[in-house]
C-alpha positions, -999 to 999 in steps of 0.1 A, spaced: 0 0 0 10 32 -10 11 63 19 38 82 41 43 80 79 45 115 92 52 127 129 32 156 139 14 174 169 -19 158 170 -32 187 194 -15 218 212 20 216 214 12 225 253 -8 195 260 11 168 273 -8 137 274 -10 139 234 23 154 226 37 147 191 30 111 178 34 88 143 -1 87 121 0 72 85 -11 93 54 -29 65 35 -17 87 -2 11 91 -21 29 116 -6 59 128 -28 89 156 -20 78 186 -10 57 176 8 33 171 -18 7 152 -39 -19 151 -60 -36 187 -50 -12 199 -21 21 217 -27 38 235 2 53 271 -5 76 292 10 92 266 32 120 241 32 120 212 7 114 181 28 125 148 10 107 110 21 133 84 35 141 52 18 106 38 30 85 71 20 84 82 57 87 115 66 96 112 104 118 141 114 126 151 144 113 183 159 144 196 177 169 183 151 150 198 119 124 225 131 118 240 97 113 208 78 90 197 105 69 223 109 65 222 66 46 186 70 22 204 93 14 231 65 -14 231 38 -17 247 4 -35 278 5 -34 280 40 -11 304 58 3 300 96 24 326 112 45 330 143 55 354 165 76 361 192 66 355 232 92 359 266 119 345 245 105 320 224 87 315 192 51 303 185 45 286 156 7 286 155 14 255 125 23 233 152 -17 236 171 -42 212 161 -66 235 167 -58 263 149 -47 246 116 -85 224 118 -103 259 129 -86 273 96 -93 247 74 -134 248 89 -133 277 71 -120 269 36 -146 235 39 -178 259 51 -166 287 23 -168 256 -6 -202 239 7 -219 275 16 -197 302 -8 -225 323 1 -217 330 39 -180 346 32 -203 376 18 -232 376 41 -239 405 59 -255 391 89 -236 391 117 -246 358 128 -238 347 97 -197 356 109 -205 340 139 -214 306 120 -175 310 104 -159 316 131 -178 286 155 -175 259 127 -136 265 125 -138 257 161 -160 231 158 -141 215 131 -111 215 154 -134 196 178 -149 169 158 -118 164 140 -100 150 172 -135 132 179 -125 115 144 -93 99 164 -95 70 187 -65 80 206 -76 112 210 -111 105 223 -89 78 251 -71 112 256 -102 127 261 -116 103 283 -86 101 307 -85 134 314 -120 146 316 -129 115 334 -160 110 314 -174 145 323 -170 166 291 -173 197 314 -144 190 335 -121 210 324 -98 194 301 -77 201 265 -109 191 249 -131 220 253 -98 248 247 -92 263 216 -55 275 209 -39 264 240 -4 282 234 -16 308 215 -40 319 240 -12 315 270 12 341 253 -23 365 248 -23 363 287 -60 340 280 -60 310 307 -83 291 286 -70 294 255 -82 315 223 -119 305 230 -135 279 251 -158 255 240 -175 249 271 -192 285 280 -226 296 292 -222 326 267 -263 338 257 -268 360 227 -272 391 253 -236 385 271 -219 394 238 -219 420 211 -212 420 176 -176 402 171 -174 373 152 -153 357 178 -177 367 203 -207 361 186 -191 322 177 -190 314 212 -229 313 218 -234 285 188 -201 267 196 -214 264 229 -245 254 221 -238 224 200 -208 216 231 -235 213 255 -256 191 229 -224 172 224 -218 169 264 -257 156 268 -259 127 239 -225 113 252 -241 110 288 -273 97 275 -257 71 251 -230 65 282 -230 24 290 -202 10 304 -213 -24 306 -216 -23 270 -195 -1 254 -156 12 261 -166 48 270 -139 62 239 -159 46 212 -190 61 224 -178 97 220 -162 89 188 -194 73 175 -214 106 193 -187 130 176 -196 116 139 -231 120 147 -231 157 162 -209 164 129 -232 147 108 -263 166 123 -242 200 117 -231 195 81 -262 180 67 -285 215 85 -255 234 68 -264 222 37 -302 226 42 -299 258 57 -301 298 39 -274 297 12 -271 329 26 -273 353 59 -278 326 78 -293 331 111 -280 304 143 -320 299 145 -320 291 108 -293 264 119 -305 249 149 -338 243 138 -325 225 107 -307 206 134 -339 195 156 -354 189 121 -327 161 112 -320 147 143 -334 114 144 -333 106 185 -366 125 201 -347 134 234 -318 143 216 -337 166 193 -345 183 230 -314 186 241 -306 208 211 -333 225 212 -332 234 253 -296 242 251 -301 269 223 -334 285 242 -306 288 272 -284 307 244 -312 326 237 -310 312 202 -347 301 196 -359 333 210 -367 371 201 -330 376 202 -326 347 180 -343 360 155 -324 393 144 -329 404 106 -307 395 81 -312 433 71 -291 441 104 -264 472 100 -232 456 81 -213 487 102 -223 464 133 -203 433 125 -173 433 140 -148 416 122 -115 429 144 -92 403 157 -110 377 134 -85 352 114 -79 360 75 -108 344 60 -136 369 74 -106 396 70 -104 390 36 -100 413 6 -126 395 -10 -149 394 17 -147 432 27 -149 441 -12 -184 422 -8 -190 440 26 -183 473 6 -205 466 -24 -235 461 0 
């Protein structure tokens, strides 16, 4: 079988229990790195060893490591904090959170020139969320998970944080963002950042309620069950994505499509009482898509809602 063995971070350079580990790429992967649709620029050439592996050594070859971690038409930066550098390449999260956006901006073009603020919002949460089901796609990493939360996804663990390092050197304790937050539509204003914490939240705390429902330890080792809740809660997500407002989306618009597809009856309440909490499925819920462009915040957000493309759009309207 074809495929390279590649040694990455597989989540926050910070966290120790997951630290850097071996995980196969099941594709040819050829100099560069590269293949079929992914070419890395602007960094080191990295050549495969005899067996097509490309298992370097962090300390010994920083540059070359740090290019297996990057994506085409993805750009990570780093900066300087008490001495050292951060590579924000080298976080889980933030290279998933980034590519959330580029996979929401091909199956819904229509949101990355929205004017809605909400709309933003939706961005911004499903680059977090992506970062959150995608380690929910591991087994290793839902053990991980399990260890340290000991089974209670509100325990405070690596699980719910977004951006571990990069929030430490902002001076954040919990990271960039924090999954798990109590955040209602009325606690924050009109940043995309801020806004994104109400609906990541809200599907967190859905999340957090199926995997203690579905819980059965007699029956089932407690790490499959959130990796079989994960693909479900992403499954839910995507497939209201798709059936949802091709644009201005509202998080009501979404979360109804949710409760709509969700197949489990007391699940389909748990979504639905956890976004009435958020003050989703309320009055406040419901704000116009005709709402003031000049109110959406888009400071501190990451390049794809800073975009020339998108603020040419912004403009236009």
């Amino acid at each position: 079988m074809t495929g390279s063995r590649v040694r990455i971070w597989k989540q926050d350079p910070t966290v120790e229990p997951i630290r850097q580990r071996p995980t196969f790429i099941s594709s040819q992967v050829d100099a560069g790195p590269s293949d079929s649709r992914i070419r890395i620029r602007n960094m080191p050439q990295v050549f495969p060893d005899l067996k097509g592996d490309f298992l370097l050594e962090r300390d010994a070859n920083p540059d070359q490591f740090d290019a297996v971690h990057h994506l085409k038409a993805l750009e990570f930066w780093f900066f300087d904090h008490e001495g050292h550098r951060v590579f924000t390449c080298r976080s889980f999260d933030i290279v998933a959170h980034e590519m959330g956006h580029a996979i929401l901006d091909s199956i819904r073009p229509g949101y990355l020139t929205s004017t809605h603020p909400q709309t933003g919002g939706l961005h911004e949460a499903f680059g977090d969320l992506s970062a959150i089901f995608t380690m929910l796609a591991q087994l290793d990493q839902c053990e991980a998970i399990v260890a340290e939360s000991r089974l209670n996804l509100h325990d405070r663990s690596f699980f719910n944080v977004v951006g571990e390092q990069f929030g430490q050197a902002l001076g954040r304790e919990h990271g960039l963002r924090n999954a798990d937050n109590d955040l209602k539509l009325s606690d924050v204003g009109t940043s995309v950042h801020a806004l994104s914490q109400v609906f990541t939240g809200g599907v967190y705390d859905s999340l957090a309620d199926m995997f203690d429902d579905h819980l059965d330890l007699d029956r089932y080792d407690p790490a499959e069950t959130l990796f079989r809740v994960g693909q479900h809660m992403a499954s839910v997500l995507l497939v209201a994505l798709l059936n949802a407002p091709d644009k201005d989306a509202s998080y009501a618009d979404i979360v109804n499509k949710m409760i709509e597809i969700e197949p489990v009856a007391e699940w389909k309440e748990f979504i639905r009482s956890n976004f009435e909490k958020r003050e989703v499925l309320g009055p406040i819920g419901f704000a116009p898509a005709t709402q003031l462009v000049s109110e959406l915040d888009l400071g501190g957000c990451c390049g794809t809602l800073s975009s020339e493309e998108y603020r040419k759009e912004l403009d236009s309207n």
